[in-house]
Residue frames as a rotation matrix with the C-alpha (Angstrom) as fourth column:
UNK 1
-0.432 0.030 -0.901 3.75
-0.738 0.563 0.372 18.93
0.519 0.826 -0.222 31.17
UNK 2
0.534 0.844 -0.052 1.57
-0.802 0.525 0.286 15.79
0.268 -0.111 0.957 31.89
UNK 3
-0.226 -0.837 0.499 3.17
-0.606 0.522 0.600 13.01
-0.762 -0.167 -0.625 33.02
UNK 4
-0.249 -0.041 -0.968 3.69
-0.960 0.141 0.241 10.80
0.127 0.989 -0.075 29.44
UNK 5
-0.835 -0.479 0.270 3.84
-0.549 0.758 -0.351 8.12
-0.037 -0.441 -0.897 31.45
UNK 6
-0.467 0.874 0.133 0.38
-0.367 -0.055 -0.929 7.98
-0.804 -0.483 0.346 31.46
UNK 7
0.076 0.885 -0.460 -0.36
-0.707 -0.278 -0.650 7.91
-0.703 0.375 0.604 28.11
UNK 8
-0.659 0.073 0.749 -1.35
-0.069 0.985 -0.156 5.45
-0.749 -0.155 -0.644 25.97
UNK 9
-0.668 0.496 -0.555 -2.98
-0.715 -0.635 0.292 5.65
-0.207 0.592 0.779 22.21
UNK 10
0.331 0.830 0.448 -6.40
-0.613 0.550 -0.567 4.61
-0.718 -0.087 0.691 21.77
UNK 11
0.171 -0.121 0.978 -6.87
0.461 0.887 0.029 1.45
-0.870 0.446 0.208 18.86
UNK 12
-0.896 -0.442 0.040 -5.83
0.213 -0.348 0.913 2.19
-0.390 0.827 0.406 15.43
UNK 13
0.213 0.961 0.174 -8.50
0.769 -0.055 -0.637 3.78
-0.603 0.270 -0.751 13.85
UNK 14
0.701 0.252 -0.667 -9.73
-0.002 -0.935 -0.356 6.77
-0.713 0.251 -0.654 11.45
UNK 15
-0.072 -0.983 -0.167 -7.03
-0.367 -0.130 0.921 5.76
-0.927 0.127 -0.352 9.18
UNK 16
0.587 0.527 0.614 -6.90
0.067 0.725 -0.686 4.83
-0.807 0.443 0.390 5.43
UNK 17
-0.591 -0.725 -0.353 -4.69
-0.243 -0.257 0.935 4.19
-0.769 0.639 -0.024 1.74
UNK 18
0.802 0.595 -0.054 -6.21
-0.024 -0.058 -0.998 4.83
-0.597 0.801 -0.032 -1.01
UNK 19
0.096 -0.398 0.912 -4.48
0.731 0.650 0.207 3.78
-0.675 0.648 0.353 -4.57
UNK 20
0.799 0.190 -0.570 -4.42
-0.444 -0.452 -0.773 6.48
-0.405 0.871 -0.277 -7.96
UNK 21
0.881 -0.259 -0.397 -2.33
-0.380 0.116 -0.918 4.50
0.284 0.959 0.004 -10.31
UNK 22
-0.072 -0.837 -0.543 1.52
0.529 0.429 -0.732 4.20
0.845 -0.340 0.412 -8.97
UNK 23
-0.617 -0.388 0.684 0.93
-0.504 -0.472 -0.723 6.76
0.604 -0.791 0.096 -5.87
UNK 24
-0.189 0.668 -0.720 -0.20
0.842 0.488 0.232 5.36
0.506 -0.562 -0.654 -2.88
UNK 25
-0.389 0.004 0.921 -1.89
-0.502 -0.839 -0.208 8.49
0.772 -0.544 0.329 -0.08
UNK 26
-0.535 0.244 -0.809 -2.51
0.825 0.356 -0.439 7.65
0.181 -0.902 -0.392 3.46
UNK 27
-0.354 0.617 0.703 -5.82
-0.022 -0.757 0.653 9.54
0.935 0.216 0.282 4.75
UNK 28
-0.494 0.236 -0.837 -6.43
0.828 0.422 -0.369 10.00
0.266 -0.875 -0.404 8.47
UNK 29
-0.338 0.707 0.621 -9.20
-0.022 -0.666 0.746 11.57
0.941 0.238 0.241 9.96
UNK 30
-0.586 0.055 -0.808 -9.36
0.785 0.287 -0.550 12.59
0.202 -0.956 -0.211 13.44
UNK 31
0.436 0.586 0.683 -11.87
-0.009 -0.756 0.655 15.16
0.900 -0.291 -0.325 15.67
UNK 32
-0.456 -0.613 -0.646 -10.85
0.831 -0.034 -0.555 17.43
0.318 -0.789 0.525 18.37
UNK 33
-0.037 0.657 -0.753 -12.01
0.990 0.125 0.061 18.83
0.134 -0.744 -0.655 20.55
UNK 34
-0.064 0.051 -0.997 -11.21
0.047 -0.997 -0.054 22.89
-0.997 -0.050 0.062 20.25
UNK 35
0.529 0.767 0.362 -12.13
0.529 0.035 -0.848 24.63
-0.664 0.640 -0.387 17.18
UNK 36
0.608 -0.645 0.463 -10.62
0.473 -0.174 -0.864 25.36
0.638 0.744 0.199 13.18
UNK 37
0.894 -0.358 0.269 -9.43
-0.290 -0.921 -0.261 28.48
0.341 0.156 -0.927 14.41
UNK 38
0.437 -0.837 0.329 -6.94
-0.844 -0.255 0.472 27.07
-0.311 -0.484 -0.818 16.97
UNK 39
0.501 -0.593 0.631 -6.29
0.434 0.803 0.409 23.81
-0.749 0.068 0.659 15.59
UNK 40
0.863 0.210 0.460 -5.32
0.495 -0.537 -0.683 25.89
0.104 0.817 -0.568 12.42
UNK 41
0.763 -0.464 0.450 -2.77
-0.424 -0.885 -0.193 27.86
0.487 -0.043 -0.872 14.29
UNK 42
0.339 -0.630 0.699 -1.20
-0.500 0.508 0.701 24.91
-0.797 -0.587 -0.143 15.75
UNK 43
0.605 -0.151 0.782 -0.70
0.627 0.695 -0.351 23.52
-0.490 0.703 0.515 11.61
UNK 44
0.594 -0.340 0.729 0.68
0.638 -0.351 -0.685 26.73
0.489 0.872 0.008 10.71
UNK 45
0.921 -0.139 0.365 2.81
-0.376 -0.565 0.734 28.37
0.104 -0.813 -0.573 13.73
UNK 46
0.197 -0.643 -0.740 5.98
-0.055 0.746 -0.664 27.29
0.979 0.172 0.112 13.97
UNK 47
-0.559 -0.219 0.800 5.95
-0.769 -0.225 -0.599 27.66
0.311 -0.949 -0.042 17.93
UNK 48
0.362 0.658 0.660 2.84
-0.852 0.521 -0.052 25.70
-0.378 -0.544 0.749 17.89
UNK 49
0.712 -0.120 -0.692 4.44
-0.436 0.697 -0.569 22.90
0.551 0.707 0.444 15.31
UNK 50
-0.040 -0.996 0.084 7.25
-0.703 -0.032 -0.711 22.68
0.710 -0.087 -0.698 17.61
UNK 51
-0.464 0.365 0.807 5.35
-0.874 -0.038 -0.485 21.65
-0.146 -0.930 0.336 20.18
UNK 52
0.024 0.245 0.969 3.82
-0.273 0.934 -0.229 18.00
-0.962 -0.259 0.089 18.62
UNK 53
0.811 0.237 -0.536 4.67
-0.538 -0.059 -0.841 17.83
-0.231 0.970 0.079 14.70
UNK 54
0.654 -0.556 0.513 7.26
0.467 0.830 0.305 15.93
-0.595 0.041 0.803 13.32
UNK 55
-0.241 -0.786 0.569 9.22
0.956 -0.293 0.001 18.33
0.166 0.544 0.823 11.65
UNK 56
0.071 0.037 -0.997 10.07
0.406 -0.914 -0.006 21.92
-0.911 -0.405 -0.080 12.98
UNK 57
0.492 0.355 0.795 8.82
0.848 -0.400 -0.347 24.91
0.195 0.845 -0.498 10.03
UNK 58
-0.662 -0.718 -0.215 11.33
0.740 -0.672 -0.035 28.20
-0.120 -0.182 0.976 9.68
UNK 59
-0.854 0.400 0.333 8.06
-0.253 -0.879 0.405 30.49
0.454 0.261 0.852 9.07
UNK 60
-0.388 0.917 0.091 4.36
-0.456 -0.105 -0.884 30.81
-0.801 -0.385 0.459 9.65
UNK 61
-0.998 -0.007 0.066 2.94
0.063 0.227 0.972 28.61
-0.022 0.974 -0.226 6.74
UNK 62
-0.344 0.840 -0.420 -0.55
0.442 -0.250 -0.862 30.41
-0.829 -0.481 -0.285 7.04
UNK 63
0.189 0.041 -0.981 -0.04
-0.759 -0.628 -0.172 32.28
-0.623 0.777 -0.088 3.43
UNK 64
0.964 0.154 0.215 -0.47
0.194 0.144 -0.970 31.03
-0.180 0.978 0.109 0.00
UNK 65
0.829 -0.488 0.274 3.00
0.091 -0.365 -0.927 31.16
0.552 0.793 -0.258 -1.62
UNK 66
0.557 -0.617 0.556 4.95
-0.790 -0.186 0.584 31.25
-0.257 -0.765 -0.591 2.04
UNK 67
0.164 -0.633 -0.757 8.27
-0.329 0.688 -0.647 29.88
0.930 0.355 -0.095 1.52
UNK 68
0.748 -0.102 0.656 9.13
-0.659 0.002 0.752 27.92
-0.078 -0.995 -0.066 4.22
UNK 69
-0.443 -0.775 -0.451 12.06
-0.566 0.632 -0.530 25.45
0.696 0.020 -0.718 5.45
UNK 70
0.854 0.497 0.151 10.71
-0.471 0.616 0.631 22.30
0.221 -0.611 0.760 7.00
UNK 71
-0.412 -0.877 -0.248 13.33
-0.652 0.474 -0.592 20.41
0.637 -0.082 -0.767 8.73
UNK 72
0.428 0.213 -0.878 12.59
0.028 0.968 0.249 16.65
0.903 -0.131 0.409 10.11
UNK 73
-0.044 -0.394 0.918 13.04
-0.938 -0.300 -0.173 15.94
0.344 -0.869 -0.356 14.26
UNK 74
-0.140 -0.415 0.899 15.02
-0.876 0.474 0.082 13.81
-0.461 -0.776 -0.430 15.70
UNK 75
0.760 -0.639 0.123 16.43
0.549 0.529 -0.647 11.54
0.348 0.559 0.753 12.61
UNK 76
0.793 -0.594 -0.138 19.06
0.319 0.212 0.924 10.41
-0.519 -0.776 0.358 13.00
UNK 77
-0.771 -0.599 0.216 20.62
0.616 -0.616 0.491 12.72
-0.160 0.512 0.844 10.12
UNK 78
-0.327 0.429 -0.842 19.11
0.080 -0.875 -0.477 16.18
-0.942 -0.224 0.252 9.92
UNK 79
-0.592 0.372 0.715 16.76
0.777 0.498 0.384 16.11
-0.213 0.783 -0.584 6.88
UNK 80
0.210 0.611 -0.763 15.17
0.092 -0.790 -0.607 19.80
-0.973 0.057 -0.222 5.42
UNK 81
-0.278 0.433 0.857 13.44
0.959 0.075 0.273 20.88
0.054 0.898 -0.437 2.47
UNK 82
-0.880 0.234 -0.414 12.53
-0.217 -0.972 -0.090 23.79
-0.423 0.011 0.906 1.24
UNK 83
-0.283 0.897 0.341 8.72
0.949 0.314 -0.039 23.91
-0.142 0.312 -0.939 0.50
UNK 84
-0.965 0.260 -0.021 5.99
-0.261 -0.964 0.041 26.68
-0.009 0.045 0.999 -0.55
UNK 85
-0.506 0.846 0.165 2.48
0.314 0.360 -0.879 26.20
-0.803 -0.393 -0.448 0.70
UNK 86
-0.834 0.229 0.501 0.42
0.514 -0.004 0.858 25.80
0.199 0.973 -0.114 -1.92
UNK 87
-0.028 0.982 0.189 -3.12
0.072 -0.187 0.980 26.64
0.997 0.041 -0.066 -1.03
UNK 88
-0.852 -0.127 -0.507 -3.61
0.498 0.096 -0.862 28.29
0.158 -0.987 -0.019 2.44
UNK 89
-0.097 0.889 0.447 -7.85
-0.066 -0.454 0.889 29.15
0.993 0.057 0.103 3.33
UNK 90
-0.993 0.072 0.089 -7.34
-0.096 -0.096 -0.991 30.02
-0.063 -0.993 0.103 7.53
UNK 91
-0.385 -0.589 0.710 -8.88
-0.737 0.660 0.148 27.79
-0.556 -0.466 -0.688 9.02
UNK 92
0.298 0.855 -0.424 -9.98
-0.911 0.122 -0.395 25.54
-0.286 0.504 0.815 6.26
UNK 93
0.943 -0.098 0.319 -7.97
0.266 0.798 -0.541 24.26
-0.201 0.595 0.778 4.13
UNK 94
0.459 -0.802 -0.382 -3.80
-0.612 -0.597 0.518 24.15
-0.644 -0.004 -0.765 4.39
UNK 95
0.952 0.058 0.300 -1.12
0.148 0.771 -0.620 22.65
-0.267 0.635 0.725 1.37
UNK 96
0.413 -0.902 -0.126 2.32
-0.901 -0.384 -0.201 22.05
0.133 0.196 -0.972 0.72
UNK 97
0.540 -0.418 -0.731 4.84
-0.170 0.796 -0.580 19.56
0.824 0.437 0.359 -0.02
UNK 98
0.498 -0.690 0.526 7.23
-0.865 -0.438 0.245 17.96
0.062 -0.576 -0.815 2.35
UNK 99
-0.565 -0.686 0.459 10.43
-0.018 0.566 0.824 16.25
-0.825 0.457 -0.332 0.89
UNK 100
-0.942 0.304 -0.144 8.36
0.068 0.593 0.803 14.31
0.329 0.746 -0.579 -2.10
UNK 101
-0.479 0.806 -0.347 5.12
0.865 0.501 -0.030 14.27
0.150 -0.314 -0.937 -0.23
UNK 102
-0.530 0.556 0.641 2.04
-0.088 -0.787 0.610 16.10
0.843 0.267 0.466 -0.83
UNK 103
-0.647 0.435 -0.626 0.35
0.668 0.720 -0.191 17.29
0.367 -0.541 -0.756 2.02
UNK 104
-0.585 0.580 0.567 -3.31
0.025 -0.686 0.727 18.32
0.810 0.440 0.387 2.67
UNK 105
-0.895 0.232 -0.381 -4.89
0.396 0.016 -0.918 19.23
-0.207 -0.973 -0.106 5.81
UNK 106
-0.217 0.949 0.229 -8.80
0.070 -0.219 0.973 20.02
0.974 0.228 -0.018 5.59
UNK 107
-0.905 0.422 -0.049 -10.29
-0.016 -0.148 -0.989 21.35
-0.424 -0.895 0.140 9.14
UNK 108
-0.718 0.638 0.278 -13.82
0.082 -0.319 0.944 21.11
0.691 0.701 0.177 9.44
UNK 109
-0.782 0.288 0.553 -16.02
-0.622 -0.304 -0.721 22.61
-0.039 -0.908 0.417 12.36
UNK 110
-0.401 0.467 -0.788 -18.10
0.696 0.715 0.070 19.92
0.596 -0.520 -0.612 14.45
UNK 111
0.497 0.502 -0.708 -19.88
0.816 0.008 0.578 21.28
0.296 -0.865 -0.406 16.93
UNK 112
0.985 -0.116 0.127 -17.57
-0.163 -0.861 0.481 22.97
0.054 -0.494 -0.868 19.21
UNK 113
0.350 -0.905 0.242 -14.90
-0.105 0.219 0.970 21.13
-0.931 -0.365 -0.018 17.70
UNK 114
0.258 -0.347 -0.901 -12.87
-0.911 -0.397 -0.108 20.25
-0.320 0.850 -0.419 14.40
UNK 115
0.686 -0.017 0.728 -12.57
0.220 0.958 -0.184 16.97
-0.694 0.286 0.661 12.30
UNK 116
-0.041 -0.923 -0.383 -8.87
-0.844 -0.173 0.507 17.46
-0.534 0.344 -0.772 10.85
UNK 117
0.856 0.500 0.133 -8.39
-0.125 0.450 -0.884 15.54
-0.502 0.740 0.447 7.82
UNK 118
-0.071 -0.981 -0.179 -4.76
-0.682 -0.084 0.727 14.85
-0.728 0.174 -0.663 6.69
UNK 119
0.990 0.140 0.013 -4.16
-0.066 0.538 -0.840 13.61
-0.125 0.831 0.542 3.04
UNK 120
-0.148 -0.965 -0.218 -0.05
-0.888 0.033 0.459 12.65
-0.435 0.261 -0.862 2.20
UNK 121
0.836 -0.394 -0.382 1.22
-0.424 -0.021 -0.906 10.95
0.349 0.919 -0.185 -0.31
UNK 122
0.211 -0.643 0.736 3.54
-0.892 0.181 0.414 7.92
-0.400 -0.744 -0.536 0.62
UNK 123
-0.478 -0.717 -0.507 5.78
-0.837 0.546 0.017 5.16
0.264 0.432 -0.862 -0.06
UNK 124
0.198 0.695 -0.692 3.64
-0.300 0.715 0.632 1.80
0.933 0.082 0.349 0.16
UNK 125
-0.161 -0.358 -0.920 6.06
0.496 0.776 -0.389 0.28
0.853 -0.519 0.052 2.30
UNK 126
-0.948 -0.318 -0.019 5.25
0.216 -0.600 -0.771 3.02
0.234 -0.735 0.637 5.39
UNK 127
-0.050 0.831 0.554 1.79
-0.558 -0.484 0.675 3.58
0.829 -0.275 0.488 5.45
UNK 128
0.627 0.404 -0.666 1.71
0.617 0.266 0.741 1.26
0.476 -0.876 -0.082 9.24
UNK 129
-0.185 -0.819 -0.543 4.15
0.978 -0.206 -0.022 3.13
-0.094 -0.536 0.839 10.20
UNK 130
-0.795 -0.028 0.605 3.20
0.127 -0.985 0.120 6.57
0.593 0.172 0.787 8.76
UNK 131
0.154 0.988 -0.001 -0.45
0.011 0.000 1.000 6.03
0.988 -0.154 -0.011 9.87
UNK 132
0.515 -0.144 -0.845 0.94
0.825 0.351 0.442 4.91
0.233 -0.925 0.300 13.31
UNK 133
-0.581 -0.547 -0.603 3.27
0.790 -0.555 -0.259 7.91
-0.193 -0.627 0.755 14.04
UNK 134
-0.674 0.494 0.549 0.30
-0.251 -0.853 0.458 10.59
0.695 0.171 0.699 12.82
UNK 135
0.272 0.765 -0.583 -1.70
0.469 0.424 0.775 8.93
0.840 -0.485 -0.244 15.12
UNK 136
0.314 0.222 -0.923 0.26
0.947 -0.009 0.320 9.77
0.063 -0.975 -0.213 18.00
UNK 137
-0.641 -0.541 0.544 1.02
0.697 -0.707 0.118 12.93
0.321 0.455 0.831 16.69
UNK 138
-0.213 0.851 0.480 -2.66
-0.204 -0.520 0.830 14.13
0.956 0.079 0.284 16.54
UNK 139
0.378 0.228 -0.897 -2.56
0.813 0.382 0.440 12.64
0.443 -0.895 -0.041 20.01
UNK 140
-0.099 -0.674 -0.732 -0.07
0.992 -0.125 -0.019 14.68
-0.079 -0.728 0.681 21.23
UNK 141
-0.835 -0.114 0.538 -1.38
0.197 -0.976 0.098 17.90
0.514 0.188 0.837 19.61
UNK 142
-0.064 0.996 -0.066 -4.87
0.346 0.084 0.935 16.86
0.936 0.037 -0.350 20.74
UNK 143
0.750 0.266 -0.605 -3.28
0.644 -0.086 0.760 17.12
0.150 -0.960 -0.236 24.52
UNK 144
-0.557 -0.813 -0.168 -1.32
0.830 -0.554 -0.067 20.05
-0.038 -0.177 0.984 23.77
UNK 145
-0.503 0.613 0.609 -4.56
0.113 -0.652 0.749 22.11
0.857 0.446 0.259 22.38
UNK 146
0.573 0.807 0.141 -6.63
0.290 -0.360 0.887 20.99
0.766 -0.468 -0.441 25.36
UNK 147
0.425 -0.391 0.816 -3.62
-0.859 -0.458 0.228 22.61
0.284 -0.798 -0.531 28.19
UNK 148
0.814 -0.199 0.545 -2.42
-0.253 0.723 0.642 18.92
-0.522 -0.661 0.539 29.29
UNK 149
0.430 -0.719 -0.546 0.71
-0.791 -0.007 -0.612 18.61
0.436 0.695 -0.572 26.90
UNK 150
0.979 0.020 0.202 3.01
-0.151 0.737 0.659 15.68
-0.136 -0.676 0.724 26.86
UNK 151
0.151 -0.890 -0.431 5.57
-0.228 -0.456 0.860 16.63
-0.962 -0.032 -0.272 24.63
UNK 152
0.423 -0.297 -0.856 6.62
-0.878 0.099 -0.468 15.54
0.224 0.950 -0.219 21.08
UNK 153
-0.029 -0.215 0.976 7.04
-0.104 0.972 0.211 12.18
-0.994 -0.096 -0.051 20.25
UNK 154
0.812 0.200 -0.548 8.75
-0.566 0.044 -0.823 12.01
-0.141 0.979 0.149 17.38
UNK 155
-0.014 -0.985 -0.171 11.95
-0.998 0.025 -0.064 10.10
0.068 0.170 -0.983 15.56
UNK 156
-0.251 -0.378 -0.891 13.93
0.081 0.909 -0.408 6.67
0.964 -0.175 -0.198 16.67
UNK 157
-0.961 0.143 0.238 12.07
-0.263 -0.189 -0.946 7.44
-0.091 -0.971 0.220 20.09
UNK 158
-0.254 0.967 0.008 9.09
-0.858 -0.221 -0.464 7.10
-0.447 -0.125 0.886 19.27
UNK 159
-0.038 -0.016 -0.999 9.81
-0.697 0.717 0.015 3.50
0.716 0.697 -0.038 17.14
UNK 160
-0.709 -0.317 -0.630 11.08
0.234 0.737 -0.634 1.84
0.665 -0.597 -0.449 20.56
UNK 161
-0.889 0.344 0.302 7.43
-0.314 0.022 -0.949 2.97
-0.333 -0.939 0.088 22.47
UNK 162
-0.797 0.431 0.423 5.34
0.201 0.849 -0.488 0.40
-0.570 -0.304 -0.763 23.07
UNK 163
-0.001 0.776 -0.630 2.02
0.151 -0.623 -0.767 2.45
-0.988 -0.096 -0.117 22.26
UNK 164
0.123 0.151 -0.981 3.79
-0.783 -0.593 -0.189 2.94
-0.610 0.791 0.045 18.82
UNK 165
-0.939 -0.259 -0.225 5.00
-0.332 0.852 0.405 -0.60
0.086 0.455 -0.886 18.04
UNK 166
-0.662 0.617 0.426 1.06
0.120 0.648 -0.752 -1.69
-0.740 -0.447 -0.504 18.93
UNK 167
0.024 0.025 -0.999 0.17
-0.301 -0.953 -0.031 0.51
-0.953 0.302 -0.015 16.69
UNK 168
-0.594 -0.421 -0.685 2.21
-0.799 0.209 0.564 0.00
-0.095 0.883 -0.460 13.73
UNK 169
-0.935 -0.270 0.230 0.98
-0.065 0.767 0.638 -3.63
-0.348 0.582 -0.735 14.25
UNK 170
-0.165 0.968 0.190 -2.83
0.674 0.251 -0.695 -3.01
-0.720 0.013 -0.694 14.15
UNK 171
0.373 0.523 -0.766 -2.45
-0.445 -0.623 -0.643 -0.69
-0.814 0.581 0.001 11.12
UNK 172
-0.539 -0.551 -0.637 -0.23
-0.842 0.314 0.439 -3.00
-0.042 0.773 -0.633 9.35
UNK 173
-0.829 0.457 0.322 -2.78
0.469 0.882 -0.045 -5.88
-0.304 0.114 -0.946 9.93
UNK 174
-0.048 0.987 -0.153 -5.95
0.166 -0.143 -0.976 -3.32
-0.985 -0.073 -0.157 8.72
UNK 175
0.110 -0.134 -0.985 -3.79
-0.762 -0.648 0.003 -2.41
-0.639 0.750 -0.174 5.40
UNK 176
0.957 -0.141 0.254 -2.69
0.185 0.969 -0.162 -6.05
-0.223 0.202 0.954 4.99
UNK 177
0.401 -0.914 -0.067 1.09
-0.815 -0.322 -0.482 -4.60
0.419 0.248 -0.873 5.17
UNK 178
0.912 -0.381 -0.151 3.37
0.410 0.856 0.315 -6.72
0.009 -0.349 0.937 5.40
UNK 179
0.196 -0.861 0.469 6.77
-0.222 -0.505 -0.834 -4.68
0.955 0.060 -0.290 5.85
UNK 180
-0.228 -0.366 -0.902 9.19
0.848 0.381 -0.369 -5.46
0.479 -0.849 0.223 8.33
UNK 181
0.816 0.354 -0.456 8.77
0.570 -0.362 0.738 -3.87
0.097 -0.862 -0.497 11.53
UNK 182
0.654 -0.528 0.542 10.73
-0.447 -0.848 -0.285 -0.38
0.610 -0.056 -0.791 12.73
């Protein structure tokens, strides 16, 4: 593993909330550097999910119709759902609920890399905070894909580092959020 110590997420960026009536969705859009196929296998693996997702998956959620059990890491009460991917096109396009929240992942091939697209469904009051902890998510898969892992940063850990409180505030000052801080 890398030393974590090190790292440090870039400025808030790629991030956005769009409105439809009462739902609010939070839309972030990041590019990495290795291609569909493997980011793909790190959204639907549960070995690879373990490894920088926020919530550990009890299957492979690569199939249309796969039931799966999604359970939340490192709240501070254990929190799982049962869920069934809705729409799975390897390495395209992956869907499925988790808890209340719809979520859509769109890969698309760049170059020699992949612009990952993440659509969810969220509670107003969270989107600096949601936006902020996908951020360092996609960080943390970004430097698990390229061999330099740092681990998983998720939970009430991840609220008390720096990197994420800077965060939170520079997406809560691009959304105009005003919610109290984590």
């Amino acid at each position: 593993m890398s030393d974590r110590s090190q790292y440090s997420p870039g400025p808030a960026a790629g991030a956005e909330v769009r409105k439809e009536g009462e739902t609010w969705s939070l839309v972030i859009v990041r590019e990495l550097r290795h291609a569909p196929e493997k980011v793909w296998l790190a959204l639907t693996d549960p070995a690879h999910l373990r490894d920088w997702a926020p919530f550990d998956a009890d299957v492979n959620m690569g199939t249309a119709g796969a039931k799966v059990r999604l359970t939340t890491v490192g709240a501070p009460a254990e929190y799982a759902c049962e869920s069934i991917v809705t729409q799975a096109n390897a390495p395209e396009l992956l869907e499925y609920k988790w808890g209340d929240f719809d979520m859509r992942w769109e890969l698309e091939a760049i170059g020699q890399g992949t612009r990952l697209t993440l659509w969810t469904k969220i509670d107003r009051r969270y989107v600096a905070m949601g936006a902020a902890g996908w951020h360092i998510c996609f960080d943390v898969l970004d430097h698990q894909l390229a061999g330099t892992p740092i681990g998983r940063m998720v939970g009430p850990e991840t609220l008390k580092f720096e990197g994420f409180q800077r965060l939170h505030k520079e997406y809560a000052s691009q959304f105009h959020d005003s919610s109290p801080e984590p």
